[in-house]
C-alpha positions in Angstrom: 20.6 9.0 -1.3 20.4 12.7 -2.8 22.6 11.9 -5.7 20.1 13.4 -8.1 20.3 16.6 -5.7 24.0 16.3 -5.5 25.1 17.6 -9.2 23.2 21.1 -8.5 24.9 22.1 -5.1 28.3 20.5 -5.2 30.6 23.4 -4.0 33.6 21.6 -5.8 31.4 21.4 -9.2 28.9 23.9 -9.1 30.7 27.1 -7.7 34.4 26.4 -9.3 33.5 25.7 -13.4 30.6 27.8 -12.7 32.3 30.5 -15.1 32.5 27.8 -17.7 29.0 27.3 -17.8 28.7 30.9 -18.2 31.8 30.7 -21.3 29.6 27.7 -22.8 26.4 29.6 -22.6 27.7 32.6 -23.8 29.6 30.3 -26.8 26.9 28.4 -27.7 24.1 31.2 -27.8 24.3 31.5 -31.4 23.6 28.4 -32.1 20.5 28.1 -30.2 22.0 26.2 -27.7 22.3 28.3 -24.1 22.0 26.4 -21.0 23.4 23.2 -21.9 22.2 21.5 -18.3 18.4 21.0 -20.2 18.0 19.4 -23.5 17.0 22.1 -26.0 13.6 22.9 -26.2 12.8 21.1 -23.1 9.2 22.0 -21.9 8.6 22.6 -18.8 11.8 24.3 -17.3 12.5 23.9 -13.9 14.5 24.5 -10.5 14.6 22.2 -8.3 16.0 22.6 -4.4 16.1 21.7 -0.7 15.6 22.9 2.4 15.5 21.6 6.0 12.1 20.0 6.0 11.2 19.5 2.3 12.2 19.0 -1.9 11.3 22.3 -3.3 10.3 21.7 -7.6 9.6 25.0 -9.1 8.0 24.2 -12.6 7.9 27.4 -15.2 4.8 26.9 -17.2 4.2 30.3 -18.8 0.5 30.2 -21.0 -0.4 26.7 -18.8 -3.4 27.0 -16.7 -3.3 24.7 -13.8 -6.1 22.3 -15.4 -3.4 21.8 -18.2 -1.0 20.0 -15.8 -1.1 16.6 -14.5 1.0 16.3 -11.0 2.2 12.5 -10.1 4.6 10.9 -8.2 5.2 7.3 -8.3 8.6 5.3 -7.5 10.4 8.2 -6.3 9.6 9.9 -9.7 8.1 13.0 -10.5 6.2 13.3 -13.6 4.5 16.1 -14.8 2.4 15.8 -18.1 -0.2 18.3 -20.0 -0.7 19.8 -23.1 0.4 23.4 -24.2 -1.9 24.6 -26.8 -0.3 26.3 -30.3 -0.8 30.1 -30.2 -3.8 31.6 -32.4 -2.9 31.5 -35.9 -5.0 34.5 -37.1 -4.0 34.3 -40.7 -0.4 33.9 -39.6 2.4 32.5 -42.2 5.2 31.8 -39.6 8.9 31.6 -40.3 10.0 30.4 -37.3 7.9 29.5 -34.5 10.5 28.8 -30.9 7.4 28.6 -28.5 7.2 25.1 -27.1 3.5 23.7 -27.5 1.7 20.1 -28.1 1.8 17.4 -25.3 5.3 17.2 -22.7 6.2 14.6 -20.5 9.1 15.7 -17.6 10.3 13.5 -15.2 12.6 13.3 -12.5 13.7 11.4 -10.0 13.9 12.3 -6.6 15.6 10.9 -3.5 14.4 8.5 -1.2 12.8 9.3 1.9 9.8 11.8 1.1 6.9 12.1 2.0 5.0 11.8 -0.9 1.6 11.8 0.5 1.7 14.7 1.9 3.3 16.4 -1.0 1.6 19.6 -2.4 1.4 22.0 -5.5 -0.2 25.0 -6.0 0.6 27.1 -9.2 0.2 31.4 -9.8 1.3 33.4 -12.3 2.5 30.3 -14.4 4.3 29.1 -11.8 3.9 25.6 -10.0 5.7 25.6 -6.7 5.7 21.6 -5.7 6.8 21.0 -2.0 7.8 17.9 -1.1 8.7 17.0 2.8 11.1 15.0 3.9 10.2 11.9 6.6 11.7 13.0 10.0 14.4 10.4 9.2 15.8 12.8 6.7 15.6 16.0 8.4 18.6 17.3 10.5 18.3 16.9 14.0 20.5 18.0 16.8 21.9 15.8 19.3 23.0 17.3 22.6 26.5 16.5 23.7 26.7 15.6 27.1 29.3 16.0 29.9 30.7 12.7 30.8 
């Protein structure tokens, strides 16, 4: 069911070859190509996490305002669409340009069982924090043990 989840907290992936990520990051660098996880140049980066009660999406939109994003979920999908506008030019000739801008289209698929009704977004500081609750079905419960 959390599948999707599964590849960023498996303790037998994620902790043990963590310092090969690190090697590959650190390897790659120079060629532009740190932080293999994300295709490069991928616009908007994320983090994406969970909790007890909800899907926590944490979407890093530096220079976005929050009427440049478009929020939707549909079929266990998140999308998030908008349009990051060039920087001024100002008589600029540019010889390399590594700021992401034009339209972007992410999407991602999240696991079933949420609540996505009563999902919310709010965004500061070019930040969009996007909580998404899990149905009761999902969250841990305890159940009492009983003497027999």
């Amino acid at each position: 069911m959390f599948g999707d989840l599964w590849r960023f907290d498996s303790p037998a992936i994620g902790r043990e070859f963590e310092w090969m990520r690190q090697w590959m990051d650190d390897t790659f660098r120079d060629f532009g190509l740190s932080d293999l996880r994300a295709p490069q140049g991928t616009f908007p980066r994320i983090n994406l996490g969970s909790t007890d009660d909800a899907i926590q999406v944490y979407v890093f939109a530096p220079g976005l305002r929050a009427e440049d994003l478009d929020v939707s979920i549909e079929n266990n999908v998140l999308t998030l669409r908008g349009r990051r506008e060039p920087a001024g030019d100002d008589g600029i000739t540019w010889y390399r340009r590594e700021r992401p801008q034009g339209e972007f289209v992410r999407s991602i698929s999240l696991p079933e069982g949420l609540d996505a009704d009563a999902a919310e977004a709010s965004f500061r500081n070019g930040v969009v924090t996007i909580r998404l609750p899990k149905t009761e079905a999902l969250q841990p419960r305890r159940i009492e043990v009983k003497a027999a």
